[in-house]
Biopython code that builds the backbone (N, CA, C, O; Angstrom):
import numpy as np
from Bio.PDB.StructureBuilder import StructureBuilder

atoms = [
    (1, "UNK", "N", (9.761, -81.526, -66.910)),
    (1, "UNK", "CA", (9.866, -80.222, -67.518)),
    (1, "UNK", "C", (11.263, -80.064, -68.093)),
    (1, "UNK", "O", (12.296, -80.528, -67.611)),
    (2, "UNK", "N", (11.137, -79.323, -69.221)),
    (2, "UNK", "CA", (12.506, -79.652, -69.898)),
    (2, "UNK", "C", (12.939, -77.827, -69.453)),
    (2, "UNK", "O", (12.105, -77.082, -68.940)),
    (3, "UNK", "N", (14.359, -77.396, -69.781)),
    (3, "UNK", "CA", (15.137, -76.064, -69.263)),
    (3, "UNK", "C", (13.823, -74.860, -70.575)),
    (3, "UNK", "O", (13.336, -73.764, -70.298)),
    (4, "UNK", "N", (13.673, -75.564, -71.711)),
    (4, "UNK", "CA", (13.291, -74.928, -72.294)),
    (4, "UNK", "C", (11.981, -73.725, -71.948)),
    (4, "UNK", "O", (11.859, -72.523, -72.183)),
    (5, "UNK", "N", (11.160, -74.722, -71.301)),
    (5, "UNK", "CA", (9.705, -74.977, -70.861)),
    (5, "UNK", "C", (9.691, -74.605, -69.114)),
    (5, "UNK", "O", (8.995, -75.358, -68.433)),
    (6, "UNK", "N", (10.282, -73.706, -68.540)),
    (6, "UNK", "CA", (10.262, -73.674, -66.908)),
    (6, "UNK", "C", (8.949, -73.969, -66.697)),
    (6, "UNK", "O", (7.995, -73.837, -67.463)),
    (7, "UNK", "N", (9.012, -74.530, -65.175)),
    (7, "UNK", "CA", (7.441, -73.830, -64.854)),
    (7, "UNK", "C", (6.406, -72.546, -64.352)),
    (7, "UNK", "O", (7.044, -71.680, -63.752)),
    (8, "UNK", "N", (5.638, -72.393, -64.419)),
    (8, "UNK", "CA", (4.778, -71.250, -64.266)),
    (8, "UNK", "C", (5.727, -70.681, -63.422)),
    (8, "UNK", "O", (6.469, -69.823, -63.900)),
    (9, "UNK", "N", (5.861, -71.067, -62.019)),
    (9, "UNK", "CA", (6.269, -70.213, -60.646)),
    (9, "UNK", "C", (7.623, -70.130, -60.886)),
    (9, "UNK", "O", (8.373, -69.562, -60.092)),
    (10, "UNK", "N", (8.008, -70.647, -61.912)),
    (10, "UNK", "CA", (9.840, -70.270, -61.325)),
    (10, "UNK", "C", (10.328, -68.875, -62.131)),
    (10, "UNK", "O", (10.010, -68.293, -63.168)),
    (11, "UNK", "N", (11.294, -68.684, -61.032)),
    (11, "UNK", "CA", (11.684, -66.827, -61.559)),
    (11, "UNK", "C", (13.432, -67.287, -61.370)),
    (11, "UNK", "O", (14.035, -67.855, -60.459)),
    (12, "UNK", "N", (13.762, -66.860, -62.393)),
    (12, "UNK", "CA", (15.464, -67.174, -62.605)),
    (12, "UNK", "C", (16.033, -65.931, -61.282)),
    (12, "UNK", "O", (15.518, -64.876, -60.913)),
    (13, "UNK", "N", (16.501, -66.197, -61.119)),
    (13, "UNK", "CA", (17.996, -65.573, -60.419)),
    (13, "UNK", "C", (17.930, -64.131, -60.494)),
    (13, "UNK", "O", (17.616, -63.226, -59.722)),
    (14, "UNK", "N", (18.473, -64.259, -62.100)),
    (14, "UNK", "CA", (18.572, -62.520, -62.249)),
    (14, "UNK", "C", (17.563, -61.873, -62.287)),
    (14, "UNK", "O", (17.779, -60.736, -61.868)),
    (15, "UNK", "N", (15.870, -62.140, -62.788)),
    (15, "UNK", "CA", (14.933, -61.563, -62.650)),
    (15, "UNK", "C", (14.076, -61.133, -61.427)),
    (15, "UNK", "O", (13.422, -60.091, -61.462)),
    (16, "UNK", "N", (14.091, -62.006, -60.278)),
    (16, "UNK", "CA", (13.745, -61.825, -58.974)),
    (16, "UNK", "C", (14.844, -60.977, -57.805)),
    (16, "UNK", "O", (14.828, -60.792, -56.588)),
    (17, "UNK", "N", (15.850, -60.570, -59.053)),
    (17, "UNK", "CA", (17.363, -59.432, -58.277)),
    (17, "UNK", "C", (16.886, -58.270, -59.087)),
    (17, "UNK", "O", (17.337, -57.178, -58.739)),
    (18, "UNK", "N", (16.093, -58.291, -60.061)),
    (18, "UNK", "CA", (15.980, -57.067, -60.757)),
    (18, "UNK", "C", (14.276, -56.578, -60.523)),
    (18, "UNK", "O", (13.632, -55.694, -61.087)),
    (19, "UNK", "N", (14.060, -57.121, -59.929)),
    (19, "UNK", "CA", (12.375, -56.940, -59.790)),
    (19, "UNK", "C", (11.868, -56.576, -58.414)),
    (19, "UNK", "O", (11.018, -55.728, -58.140)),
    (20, "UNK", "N", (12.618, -57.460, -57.503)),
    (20, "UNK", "CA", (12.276, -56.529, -56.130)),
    (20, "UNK", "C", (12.823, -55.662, -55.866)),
    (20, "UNK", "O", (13.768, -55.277, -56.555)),
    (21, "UNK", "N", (12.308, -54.859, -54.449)),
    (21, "UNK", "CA", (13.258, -54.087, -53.736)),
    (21, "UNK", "C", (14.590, -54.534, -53.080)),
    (21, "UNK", "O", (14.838, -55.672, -52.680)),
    (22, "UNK", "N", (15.494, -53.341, -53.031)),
    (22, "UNK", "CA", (16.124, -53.609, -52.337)),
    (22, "UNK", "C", (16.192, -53.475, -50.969)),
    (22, "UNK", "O", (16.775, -52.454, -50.605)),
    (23, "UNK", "N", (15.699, -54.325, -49.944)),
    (23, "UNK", "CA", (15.802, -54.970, -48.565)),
    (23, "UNK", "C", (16.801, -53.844, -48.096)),
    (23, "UNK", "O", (16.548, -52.884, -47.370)),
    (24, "UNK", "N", (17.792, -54.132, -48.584)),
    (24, "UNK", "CA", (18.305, -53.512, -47.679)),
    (24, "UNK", "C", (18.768, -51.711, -47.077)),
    (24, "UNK", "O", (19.250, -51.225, -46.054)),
    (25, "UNK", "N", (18.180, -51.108, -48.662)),
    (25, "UNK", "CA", (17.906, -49.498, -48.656)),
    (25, "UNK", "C", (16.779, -49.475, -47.794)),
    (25, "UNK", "O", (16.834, -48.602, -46.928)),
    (26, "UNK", "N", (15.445, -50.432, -47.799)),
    (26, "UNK", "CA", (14.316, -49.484, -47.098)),
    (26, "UNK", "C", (14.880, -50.076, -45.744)),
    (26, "UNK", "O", (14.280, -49.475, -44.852)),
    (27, "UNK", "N", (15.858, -51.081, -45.128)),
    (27, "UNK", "CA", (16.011, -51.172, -43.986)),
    (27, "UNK", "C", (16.874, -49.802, -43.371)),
    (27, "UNK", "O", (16.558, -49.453, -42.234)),
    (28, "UNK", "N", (17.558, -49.303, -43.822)),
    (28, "UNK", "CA", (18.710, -47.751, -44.368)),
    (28, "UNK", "C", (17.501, -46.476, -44.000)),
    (28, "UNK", "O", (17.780, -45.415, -43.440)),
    (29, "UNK", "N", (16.404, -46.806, -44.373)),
    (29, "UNK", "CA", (15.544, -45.766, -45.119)),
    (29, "UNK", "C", (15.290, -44.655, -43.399)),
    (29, "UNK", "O", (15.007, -45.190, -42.328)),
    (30, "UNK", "N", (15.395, -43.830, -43.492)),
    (30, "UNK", "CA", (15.495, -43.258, -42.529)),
    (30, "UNK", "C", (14.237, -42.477, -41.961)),
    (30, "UNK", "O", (14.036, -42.112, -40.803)),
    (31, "UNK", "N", (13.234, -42.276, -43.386)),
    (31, "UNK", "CA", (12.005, -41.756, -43.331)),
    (31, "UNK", "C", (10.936, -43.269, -42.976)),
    (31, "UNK", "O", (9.904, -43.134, -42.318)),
    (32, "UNK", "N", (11.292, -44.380, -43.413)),
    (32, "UNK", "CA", (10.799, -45.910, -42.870)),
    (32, "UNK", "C", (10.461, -45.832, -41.506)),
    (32, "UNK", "O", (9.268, -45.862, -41.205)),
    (33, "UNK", "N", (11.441, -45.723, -40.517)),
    (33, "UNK", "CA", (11.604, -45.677, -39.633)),
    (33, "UNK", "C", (10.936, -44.075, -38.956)),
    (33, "UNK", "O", (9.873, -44.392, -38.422)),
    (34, "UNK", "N", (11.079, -43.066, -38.845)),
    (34, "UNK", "CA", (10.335, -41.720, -39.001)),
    (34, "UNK", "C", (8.808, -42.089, -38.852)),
    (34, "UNK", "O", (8.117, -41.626, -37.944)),
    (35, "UNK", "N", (8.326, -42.969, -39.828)),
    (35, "UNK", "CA", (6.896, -43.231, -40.144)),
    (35, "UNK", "C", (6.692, -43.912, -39.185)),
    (35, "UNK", "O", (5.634, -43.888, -38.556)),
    (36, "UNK", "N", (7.816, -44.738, -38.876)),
    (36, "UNK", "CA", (7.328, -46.066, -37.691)),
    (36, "UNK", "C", (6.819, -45.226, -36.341)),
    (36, "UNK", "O", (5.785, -45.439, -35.707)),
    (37, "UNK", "N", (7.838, -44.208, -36.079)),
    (37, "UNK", "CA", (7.669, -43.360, -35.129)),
    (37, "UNK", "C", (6.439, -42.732, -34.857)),
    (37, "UNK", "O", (6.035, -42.684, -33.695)),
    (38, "UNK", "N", (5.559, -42.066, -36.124)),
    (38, "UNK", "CA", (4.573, -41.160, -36.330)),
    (38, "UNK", "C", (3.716, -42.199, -36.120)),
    (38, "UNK", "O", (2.733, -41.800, -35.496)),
    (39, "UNK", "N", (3.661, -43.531, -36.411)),
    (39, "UNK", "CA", (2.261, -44.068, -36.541)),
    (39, "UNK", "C", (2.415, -44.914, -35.023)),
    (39, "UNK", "O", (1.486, -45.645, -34.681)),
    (40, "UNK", "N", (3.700, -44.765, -34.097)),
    (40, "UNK", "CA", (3.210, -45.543, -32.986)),
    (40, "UNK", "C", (2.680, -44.031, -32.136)),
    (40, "UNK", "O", (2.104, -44.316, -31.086)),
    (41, "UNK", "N", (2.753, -42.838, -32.343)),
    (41, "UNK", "CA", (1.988, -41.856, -31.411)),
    (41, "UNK", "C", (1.049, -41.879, -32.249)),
    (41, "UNK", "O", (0.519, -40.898, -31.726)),
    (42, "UNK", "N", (0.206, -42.170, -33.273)),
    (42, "UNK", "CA", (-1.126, -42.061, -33.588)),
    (42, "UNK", "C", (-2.038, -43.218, -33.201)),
    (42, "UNK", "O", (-3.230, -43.235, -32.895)),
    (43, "UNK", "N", (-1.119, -44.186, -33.307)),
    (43, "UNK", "CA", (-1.983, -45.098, -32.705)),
    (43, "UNK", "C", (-2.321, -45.299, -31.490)),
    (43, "UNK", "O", (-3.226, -46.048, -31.120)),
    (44, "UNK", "N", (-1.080, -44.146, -30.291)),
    (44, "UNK", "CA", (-1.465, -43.967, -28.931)),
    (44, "UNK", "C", (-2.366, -43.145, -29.268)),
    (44, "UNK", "O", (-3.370, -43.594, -28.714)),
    (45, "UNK", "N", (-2.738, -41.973, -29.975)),
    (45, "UNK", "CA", (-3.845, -40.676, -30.277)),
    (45, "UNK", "C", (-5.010, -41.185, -30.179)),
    (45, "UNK", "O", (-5.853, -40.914, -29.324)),
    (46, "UNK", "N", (-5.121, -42.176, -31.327)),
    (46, "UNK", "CA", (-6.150, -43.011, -31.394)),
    (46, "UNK", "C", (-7.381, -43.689, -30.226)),
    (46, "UNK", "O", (-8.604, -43.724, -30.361)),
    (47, "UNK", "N", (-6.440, -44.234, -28.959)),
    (47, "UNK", "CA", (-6.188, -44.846, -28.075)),
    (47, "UNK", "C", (-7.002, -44.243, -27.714)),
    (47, "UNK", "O", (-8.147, -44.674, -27.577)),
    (48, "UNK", "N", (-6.410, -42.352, -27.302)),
    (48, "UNK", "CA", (-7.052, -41.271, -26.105)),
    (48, "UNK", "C", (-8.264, -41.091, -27.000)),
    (48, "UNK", "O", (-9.350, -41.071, -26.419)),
    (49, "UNK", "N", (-8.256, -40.968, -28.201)),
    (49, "UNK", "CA", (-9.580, -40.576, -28.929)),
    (49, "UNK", "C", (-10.775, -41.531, -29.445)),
    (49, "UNK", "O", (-11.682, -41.153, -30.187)),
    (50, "UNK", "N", (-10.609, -42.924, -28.888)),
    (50, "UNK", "CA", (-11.800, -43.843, -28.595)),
    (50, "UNK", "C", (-12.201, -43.316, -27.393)),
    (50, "UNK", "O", (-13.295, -42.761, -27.493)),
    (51, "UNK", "N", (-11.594, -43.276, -26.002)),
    (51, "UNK", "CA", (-11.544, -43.289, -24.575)),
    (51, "UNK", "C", (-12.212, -42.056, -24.505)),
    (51, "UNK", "O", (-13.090, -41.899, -23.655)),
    (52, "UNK", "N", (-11.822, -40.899, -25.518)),
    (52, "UNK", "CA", (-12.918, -39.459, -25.379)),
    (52, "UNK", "C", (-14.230, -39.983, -25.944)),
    (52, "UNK", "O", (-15.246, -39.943, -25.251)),
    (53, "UNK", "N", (-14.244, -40.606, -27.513)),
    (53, "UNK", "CA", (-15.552, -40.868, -27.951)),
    (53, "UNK", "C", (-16.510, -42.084, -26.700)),
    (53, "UNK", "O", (-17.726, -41.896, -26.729)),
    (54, "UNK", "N", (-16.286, -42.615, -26.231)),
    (54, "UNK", "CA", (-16.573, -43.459, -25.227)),
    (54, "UNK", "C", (-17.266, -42.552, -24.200)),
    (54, "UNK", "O", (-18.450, -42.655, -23.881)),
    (55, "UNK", "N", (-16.554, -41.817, -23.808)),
    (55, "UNK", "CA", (-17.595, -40.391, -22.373)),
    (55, "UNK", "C", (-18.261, -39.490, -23.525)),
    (55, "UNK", "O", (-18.933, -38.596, -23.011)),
    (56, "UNK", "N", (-18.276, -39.456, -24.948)),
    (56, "UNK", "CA", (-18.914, -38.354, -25.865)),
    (56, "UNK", "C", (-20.306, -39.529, -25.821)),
    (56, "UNK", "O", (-21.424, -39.155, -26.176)),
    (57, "UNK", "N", (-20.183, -40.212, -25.592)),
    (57, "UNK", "CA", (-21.343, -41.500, -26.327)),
    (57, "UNK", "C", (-22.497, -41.908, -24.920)),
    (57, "UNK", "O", (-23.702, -42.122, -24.788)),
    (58, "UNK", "N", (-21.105, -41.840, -23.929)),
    (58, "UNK", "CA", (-22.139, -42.010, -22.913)),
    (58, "UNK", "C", (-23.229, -41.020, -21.968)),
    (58, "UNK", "O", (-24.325, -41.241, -21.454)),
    (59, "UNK", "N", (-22.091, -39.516, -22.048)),
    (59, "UNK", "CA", (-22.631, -38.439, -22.137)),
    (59, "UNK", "C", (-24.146, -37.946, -23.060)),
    (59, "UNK", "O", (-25.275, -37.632, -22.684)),
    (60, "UNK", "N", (-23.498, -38.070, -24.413)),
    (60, "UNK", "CA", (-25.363, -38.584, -24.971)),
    (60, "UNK", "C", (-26.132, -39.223, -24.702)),
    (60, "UNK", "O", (-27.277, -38.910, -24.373)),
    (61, "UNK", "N", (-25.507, -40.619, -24.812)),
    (61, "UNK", "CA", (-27.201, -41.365, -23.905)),
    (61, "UNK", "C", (-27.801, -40.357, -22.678)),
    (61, "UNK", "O", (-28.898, -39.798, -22.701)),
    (62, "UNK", "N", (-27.083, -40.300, -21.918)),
    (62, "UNK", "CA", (-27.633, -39.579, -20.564)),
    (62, "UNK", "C", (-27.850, -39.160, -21.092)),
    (62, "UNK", "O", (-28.842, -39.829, -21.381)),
    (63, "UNK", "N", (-27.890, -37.857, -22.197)),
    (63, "UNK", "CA", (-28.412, -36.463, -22.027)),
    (63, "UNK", "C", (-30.337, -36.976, -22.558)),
    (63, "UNK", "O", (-31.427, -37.021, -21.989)),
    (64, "UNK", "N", (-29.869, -37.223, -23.745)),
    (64, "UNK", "CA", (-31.051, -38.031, -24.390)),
    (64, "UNK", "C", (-32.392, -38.993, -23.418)),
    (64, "UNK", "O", (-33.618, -39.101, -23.456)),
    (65, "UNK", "N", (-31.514, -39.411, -22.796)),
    (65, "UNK", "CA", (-32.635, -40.292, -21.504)),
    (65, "UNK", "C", (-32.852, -39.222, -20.512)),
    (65, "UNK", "O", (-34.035, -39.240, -20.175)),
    (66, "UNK", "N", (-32.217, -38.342, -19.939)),
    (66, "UNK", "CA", (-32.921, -36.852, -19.122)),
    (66, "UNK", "C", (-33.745, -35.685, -19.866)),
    (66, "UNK", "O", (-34.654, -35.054, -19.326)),
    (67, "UNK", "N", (-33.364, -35.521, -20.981)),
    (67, "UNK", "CA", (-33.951, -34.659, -21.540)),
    (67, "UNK", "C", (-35.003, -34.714, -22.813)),
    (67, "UNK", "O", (-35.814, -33.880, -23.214)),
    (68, "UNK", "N", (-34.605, -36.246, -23.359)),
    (68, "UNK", "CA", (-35.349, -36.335, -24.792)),
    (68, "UNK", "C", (-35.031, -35.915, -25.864)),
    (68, "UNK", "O", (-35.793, -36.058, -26.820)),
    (69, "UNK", "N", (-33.652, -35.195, -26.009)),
    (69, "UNK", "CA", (-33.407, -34.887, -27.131)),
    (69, "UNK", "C", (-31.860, -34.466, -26.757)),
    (69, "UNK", "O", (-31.446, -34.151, -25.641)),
    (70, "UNK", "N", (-30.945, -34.561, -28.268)),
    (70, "UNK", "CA", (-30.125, -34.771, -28.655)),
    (70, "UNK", "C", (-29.521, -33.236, -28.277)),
    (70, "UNK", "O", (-30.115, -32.165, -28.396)),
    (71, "UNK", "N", (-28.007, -33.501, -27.731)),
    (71, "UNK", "CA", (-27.211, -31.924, -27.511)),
    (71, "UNK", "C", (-26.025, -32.086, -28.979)),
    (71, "UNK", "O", (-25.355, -33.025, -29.409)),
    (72, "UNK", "N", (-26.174, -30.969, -29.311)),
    (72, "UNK", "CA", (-25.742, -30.223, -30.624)),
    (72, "UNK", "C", (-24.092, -30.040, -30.486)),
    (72, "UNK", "O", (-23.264, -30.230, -31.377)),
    (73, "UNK", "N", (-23.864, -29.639, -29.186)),
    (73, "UNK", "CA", (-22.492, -29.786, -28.810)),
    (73, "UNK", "C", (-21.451, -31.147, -28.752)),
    (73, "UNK", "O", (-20.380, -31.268, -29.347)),
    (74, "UNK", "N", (-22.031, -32.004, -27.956)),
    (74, "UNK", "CA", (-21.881, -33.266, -28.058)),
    (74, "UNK", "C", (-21.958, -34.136, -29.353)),
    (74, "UNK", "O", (-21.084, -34.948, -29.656)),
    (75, "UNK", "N", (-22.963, -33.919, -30.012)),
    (75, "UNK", "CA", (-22.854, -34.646, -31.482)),
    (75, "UNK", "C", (-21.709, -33.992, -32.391)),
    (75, "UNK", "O", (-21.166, -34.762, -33.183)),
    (76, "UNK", "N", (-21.301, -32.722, -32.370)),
    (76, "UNK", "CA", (-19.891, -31.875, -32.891)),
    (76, "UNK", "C", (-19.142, -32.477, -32.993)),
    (76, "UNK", "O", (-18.680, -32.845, -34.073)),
    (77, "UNK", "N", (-18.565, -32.945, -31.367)),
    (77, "UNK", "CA", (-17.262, -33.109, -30.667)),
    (77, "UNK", "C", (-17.332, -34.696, -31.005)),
    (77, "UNK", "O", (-16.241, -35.240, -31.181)),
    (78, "UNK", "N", (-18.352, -35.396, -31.102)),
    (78, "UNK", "CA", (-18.513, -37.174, -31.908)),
    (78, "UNK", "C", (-17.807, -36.844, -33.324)),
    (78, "UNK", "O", (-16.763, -37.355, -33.729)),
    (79, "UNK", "N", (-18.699, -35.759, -34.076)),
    (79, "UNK", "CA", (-18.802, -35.648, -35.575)),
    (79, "UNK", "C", (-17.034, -35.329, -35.855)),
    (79, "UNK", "O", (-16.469, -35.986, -36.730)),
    (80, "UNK", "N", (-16.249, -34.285, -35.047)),
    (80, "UNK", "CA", (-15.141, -34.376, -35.517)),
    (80, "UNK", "C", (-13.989, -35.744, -34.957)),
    (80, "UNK", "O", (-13.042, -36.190, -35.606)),
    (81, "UNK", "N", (-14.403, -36.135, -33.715)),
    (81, "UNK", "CA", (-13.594, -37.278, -33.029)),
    (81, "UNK", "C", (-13.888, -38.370, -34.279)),
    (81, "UNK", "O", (-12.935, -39.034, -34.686)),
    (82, "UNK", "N", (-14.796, -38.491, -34.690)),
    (82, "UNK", "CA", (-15.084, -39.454, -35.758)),
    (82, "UNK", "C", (-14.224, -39.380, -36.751)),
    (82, "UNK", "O", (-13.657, -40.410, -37.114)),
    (83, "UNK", "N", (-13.962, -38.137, -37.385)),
    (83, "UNK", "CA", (-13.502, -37.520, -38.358)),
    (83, "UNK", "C", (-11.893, -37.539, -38.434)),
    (83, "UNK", "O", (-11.308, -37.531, -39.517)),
    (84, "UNK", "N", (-11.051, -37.571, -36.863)),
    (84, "UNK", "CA", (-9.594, -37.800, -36.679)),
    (84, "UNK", "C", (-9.565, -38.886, -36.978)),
    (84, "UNK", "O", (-8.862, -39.295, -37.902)),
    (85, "UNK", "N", (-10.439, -39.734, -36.162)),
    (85, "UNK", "CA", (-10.227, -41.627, -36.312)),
    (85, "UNK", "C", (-9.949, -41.698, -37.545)),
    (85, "UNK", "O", (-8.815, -42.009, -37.909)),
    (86, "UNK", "N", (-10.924, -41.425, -38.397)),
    (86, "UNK", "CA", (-10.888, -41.658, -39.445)),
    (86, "UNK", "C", (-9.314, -41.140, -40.400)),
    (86, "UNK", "O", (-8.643, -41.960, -41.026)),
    (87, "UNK", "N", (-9.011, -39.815, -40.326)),
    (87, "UNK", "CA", (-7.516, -39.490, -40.679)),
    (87, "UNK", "C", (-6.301, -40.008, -40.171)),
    (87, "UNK", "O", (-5.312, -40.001, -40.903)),
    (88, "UNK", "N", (-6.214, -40.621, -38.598)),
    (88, "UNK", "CA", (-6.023, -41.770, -38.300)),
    (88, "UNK", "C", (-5.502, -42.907, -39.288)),
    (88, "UNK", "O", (-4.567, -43.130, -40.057)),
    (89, "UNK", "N", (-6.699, -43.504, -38.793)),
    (89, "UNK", "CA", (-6.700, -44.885, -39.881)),
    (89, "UNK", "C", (-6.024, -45.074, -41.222)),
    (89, "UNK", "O", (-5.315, -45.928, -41.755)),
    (90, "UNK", "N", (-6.636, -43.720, -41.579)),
    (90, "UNK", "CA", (-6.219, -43.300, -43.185)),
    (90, "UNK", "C", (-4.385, -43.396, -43.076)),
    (90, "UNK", "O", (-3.738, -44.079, -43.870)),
    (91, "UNK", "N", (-3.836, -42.698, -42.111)),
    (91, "UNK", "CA", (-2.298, -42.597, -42.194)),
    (91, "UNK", "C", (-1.572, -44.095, -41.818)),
    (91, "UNK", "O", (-0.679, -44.585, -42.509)),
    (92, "UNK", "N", (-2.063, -44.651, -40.736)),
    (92, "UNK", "CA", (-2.148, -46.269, -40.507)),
    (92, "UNK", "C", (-1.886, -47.354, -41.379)),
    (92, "UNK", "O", (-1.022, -48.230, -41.419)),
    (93, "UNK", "N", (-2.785, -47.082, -42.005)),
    (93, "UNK", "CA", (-2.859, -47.701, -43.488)),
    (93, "UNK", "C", (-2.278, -47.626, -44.914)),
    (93, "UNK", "O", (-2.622, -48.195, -45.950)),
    (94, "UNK", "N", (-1.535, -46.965, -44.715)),
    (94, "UNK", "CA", (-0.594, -45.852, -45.503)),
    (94, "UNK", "C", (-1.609, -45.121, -47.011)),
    (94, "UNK", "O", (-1.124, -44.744, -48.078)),
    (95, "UNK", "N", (-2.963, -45.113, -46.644)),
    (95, "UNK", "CA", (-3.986, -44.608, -47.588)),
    (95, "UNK", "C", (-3.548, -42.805, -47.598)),
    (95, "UNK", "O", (-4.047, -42.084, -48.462)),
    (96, "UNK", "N", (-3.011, -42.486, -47.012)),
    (96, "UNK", "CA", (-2.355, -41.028, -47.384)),
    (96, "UNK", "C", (-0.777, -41.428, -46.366)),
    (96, "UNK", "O", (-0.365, -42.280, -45.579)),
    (97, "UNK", "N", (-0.201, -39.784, -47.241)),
    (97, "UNK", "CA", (1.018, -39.868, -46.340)),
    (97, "UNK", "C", (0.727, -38.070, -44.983)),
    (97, "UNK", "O", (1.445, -37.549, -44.129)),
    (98, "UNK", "N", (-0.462, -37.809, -45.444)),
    (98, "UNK", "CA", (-0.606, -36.679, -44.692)),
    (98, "UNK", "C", (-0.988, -37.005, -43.634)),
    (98, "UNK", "O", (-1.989, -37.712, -43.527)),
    (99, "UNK", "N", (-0.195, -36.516, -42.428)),
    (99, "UNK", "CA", (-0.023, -36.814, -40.880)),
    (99, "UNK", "C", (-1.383, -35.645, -40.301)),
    (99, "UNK", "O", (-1.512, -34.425, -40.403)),
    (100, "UNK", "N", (-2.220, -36.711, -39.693)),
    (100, "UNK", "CA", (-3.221, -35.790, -38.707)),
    (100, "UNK", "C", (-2.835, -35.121, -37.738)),
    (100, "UNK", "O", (-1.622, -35.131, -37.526)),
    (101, "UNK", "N", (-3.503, -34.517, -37.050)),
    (101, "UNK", "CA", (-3.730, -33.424, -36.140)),
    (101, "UNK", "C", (-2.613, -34.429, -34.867)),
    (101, "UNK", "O", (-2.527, -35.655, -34.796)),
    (102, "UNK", "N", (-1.947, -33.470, -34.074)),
    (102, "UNK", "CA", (-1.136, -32.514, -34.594)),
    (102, "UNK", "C", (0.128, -32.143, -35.081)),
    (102, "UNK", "O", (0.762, -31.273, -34.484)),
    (103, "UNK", "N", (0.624, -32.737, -36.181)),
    (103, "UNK", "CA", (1.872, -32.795, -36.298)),
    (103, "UNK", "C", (1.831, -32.674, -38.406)),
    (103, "UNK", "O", (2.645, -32.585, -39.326)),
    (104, "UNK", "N", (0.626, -32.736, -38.254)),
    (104, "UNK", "CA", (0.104, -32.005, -39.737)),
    (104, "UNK", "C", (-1.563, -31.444, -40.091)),
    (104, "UNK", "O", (-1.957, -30.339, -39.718)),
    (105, "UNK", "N", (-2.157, -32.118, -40.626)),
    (105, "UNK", "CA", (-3.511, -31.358, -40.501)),
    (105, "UNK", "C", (-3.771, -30.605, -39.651)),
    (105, "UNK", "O", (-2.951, -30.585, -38.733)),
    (106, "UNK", "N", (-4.665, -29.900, -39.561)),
    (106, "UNK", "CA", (-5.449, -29.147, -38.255)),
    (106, "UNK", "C", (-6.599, -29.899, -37.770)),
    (106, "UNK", "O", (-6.987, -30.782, -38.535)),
    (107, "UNK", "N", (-7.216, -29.756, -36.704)),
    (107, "UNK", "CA", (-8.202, -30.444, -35.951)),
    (107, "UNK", "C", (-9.214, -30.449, -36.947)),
    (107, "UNK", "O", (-9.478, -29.308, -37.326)),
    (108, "UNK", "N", (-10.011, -31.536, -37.618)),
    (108, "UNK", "CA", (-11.058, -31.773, -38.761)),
    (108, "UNK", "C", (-12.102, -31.101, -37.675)),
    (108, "UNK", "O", (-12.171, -31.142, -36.447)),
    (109, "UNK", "N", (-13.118, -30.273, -39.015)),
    (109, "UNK", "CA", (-13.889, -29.586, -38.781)),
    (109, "UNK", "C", (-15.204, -30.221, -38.388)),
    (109, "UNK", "O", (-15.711, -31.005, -39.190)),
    (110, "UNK", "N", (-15.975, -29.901, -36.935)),
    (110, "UNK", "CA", (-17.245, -30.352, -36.832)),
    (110, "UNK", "C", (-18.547, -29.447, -37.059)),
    (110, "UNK", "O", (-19.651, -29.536, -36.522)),
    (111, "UNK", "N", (-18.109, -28.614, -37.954)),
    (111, "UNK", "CA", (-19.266, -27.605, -38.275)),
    (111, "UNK", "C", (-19.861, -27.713, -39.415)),
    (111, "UNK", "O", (-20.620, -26.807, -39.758)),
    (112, "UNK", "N", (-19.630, -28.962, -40.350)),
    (112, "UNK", "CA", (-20.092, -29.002, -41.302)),
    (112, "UNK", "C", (-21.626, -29.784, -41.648)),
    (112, "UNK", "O", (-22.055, -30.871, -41.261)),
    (113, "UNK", "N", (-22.184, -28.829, -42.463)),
    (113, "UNK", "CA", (-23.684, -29.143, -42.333)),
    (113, "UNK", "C", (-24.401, -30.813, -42.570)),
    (113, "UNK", "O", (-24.215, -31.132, -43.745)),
    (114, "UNK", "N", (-24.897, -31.551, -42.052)),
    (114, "UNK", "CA", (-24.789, -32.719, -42.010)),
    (114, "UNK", "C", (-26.469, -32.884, -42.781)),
    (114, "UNK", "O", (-26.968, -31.803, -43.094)),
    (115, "UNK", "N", (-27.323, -34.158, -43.083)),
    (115, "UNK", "CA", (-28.016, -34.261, -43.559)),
    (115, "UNK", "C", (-29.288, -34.525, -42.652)),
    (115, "UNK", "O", (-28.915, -35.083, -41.620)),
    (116, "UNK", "N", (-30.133, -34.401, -42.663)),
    (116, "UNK", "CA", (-30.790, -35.042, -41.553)),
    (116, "UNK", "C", (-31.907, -36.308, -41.824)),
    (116, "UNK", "O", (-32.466, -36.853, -40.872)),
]
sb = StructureBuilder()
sb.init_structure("model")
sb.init_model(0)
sb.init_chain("A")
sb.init_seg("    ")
for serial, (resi, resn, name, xyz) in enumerate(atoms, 1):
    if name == "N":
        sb.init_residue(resn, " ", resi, " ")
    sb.init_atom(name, np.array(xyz, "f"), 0.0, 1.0, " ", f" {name:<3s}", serial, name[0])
structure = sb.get_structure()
């Protein structure tokens, strides 16, 4: 390969200094770190809110195998636990920057009319 002709992958010097970040501001970054904070108590949240959906799940079966039919209360308290996970995940992932319940959203709603 002649200087003229680089190859595909090579990035000169000055272009790979002008193209990334700078390393060492988001290491600085003070809200970086902030986030780190927020997402290791959501991911403990998370934690308690499998461990609730887990007695919400088993609680249904029982109810369902004693009674034959489904409690309205219990499917709620699934429908919104479902619904944190999910806002959860979403902040986790950095798919929003809006912090769930409680330290931004409010508790997601389980009253909403579902399909049957």
């Amino acid at each position: 390969m002649t200087q003229d002709n680089p190859p595909a992958d090579h990035v000169s010097v000055e272009e790979a200094e002008s193209t990334s970040p700078n390393i060492e501001e988001n290491l600085k970054s003070k809200s970086t770190w902030l986030r780190l904070v927020f997402m290791i108590v959501f991911a403990l949240l998370a934690n308690v809110a499998m461990f609730v959906t887990s007695i919400v799940v088993v609680l249904g079966f029982l109810w369902v195998l004693f009674t034959g039919e489904t409690n309205q209360h219990l499917r709620q308290a699934g429908r919104g636990l479902s619904s944190y996970l999910y806002q959860i995940v979403r902040y986790l992932t950095y798919n929003t920057d809006d912090k769930p319940f409680p330290f931004g959203a409010e508790w997601p709603s389980s009253n909403e009319q579902e399909s049957a």
